[in-house]
C-alpha positions as CSV (number, residue, x, y, z in Angstrom):
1,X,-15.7,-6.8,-10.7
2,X,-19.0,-7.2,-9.7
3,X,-20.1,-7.6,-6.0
4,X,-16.5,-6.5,-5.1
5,X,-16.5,-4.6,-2.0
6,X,-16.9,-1.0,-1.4
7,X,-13.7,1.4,-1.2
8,X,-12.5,4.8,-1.2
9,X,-9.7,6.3,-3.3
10,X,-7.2,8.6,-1.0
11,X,-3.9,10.1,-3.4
12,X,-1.0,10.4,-1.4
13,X,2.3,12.9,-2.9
14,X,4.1,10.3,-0.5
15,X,3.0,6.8,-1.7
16,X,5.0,4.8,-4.0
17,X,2.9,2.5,-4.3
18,X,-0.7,1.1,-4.0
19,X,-1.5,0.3,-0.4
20,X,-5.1,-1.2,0.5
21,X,-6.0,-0.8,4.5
22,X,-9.2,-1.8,5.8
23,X,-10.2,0.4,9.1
24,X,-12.9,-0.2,11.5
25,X,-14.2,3.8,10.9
26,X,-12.8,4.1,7.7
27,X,-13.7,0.9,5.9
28,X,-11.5,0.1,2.6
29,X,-9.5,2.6,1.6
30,X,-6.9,2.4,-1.3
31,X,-3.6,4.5,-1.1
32,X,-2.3,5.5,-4.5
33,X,0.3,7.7,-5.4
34,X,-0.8,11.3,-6.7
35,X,-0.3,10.5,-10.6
36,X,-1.4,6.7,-10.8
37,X,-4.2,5.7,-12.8
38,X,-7.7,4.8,-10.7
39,X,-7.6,1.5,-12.0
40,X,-4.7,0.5,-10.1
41,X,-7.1,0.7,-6.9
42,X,-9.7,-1.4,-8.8
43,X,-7.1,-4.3,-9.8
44,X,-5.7,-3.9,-6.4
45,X,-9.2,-4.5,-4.6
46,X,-10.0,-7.4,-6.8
47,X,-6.5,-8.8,-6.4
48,X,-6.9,-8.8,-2.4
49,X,-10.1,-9.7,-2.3
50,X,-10.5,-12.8,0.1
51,X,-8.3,-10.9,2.3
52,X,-10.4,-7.8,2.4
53,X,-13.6,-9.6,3.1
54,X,-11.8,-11.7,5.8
55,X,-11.2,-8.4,7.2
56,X,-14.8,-7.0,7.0
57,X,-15.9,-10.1,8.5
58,X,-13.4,-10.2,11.4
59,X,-14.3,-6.5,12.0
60,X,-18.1,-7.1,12.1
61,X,-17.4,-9.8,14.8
62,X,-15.4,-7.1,17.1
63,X,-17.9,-4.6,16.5
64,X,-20.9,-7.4,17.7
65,X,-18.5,-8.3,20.5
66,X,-18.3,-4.6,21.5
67,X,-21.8,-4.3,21.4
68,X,-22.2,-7.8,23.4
69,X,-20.3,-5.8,26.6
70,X,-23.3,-3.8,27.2
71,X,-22.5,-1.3,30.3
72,X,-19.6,-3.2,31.3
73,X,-16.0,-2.8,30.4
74,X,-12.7,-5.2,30.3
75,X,-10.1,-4.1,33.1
76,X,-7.4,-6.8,32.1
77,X,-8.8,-9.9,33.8
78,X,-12.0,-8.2,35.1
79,X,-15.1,-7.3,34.0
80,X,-16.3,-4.0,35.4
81,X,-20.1,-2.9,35.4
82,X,-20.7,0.7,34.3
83,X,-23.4,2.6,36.8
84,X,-24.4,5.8,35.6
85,X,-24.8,9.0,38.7
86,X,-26.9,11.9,37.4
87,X,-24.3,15.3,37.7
88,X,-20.9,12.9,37.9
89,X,-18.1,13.7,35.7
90,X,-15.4,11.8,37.1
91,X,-15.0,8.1,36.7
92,X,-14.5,6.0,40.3
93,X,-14.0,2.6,40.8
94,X,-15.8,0.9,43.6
95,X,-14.9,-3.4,43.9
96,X,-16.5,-4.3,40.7
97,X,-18.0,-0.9,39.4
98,X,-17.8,1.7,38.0
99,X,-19.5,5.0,38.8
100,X,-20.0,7.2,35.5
101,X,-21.2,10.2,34.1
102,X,-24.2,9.2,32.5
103,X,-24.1,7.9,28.8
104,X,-22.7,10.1,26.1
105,X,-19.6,12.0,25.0
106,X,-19.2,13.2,28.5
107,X,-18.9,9.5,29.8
108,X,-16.5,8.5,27.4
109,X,-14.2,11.0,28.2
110,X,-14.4,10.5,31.7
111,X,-13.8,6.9,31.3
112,X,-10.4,7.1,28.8
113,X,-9.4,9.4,31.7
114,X,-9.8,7.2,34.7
115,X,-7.8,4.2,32.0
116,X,-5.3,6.6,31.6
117,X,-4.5,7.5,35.3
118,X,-4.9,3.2,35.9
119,X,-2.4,2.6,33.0
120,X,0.1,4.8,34.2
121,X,0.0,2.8,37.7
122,X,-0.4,-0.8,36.0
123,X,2.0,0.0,33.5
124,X,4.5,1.3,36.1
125,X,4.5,-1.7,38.1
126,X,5.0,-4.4,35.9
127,X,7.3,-1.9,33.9
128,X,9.6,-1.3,37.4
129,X,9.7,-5.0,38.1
130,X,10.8,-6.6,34.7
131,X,13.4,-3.9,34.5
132,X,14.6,-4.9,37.9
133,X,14.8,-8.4,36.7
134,X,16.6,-8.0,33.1
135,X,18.9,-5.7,34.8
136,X,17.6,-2.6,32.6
137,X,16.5,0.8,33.2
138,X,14.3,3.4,31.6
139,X,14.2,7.3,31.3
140,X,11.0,8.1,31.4
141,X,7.4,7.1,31.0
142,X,4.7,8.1,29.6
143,X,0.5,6.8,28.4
144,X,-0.4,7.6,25.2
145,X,-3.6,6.7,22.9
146,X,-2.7,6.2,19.5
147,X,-4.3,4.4,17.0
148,X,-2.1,1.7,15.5
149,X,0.6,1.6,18.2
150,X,0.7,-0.1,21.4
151,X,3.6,0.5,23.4
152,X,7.5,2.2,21.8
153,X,11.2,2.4,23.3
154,X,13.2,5.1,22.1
155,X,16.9,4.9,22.2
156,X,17.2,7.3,24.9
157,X,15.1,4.9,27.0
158,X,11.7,7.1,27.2
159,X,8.7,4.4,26.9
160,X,5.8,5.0,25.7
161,X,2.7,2.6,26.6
162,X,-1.4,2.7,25.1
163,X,-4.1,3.3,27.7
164,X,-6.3,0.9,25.9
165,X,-3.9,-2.2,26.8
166,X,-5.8,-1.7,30.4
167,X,-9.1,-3.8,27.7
168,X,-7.1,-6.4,27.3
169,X,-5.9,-9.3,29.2
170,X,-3.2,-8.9,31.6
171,X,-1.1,-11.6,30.0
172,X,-1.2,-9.2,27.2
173,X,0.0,-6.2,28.8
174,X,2.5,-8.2,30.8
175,X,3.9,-9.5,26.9
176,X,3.8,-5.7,25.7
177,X,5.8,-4.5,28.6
178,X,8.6,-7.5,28.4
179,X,8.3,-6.3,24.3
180,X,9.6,-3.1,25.5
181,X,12.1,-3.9,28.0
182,X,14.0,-6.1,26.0
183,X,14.0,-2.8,23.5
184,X,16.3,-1.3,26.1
185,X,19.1,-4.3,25.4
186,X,18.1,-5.0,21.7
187,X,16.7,-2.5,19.4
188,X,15.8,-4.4,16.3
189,X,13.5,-7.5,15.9
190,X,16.4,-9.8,15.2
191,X,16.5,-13.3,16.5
192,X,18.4,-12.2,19.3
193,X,15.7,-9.8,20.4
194,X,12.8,-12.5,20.0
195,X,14.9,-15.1,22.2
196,X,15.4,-12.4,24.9
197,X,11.5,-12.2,24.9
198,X,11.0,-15.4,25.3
199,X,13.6,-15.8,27.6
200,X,11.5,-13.3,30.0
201,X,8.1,-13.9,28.7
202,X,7.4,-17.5,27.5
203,X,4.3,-18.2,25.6
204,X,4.5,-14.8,24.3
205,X,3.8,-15.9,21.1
206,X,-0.1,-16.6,22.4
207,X,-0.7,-13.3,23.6
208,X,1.1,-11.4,20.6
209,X,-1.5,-12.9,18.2
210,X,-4.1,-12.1,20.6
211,X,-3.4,-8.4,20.7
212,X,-3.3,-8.8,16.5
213,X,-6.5,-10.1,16.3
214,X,-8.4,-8.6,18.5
215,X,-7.0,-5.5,18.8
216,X,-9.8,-3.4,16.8
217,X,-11.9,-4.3,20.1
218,X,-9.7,-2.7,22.7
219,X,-11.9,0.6,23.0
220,X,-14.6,2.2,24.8
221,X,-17.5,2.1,22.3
């Protein structure tokens, strides 16, 4: 089709199916199983269309939005400014700053350190206090960085929490964490899990589809 958008073709030996993703680094890549014909990813492109240029749209807006911050950075509600020492390499926090290395791989690494140290305590907090009001309790904790997850509960009760919630709103880490805790009574998505979330957290529906949406922005550069 002409003027459709760009993609890339990745075979997978464990696909069964065509799958279309759109990624912020990757841009659109189609999934198809290892002996499918490549014209399955071009009637699969054309088919979804409206929704892939939704999503290249919405992405350009994050990426614009990132670029808007400038040398500042989201610290839930706050809005640190980033001020750049000659010879630092750790990140400290002083009021409404943030003293850095100066700008480049060394600085980004210093800062996902210093969010990972502040998610631990943020997350901890909030973590310690809905479990003391649900009545539950956890094994362990731990802050992780992955790419498409934001927070797990495994059935042994070890919970697992993204550094990068720290860029979000704090009504948004406050949802993820009541997400999580009612994980510990209700491991499915059933009904009866969403009404114990709303039970603890109501309104959670507003910051759920803000962490869907905007998401993609939740990172350092």
């Amino acid at each position: 089709m002409s003027g459709s958008p760009a993609y890339r073709i990745r075979r997978s030996d464990r696909a069964r199916r065509v799958r279309v993703t759109v990624d912020p680094l990757r841009g659109v890549e189609v999934v198809l199983p290892r002996r499918a014909a490549e014209r399955h990813a071009a009637a699969a492109v054309a088919q979804l269309r409206p929704w892939i240029e939704r999503r290249l749209a919405e992405q350009a807006r994050q990426r614009q939005a990132i670029a808007a911050r400038g040398e500042r950075l989201p610290y839930l509600d706050e809005v640190l400014e980033l001020v750049a020492e000659p010879g630092r390499r750790r990140v400290r926090r002083a009021g409404g700053r943030l003293l850095v290395p100066p700008a480049g791989p060394e600085r980004i690494a210093a800062l996902e350190r210093f969010y990972r140290r502040a998610a631990r305590e943020e997350v901890a907090l909030r973590l310690d206090r809905a479990c003391a009001r649900a009545g539950l309790g956890y094994r362990a904790l731990t802050i992780r960085g992955q790419r498409t997850r934001w927070a797990s509960c495994s059935r042994n009760g070890t919970m697992s929490f993204n550094w990068r919630l720290l860029l979000a709103p704090e009504r948004v880490l406050d949802y993820v964490v009541w997400h999580e805790v009612c994980h510990l009574a209700v491991m499915d998505h059933s009904p009866r899990f969403w009404a114990l979330v709303a039970r603890h957290c109501p309104g959670f529906e507003e910051p759920r589809r803000w962490l869907a949406r905007h998401g993609d922005t939740l990172v350092l550069a």
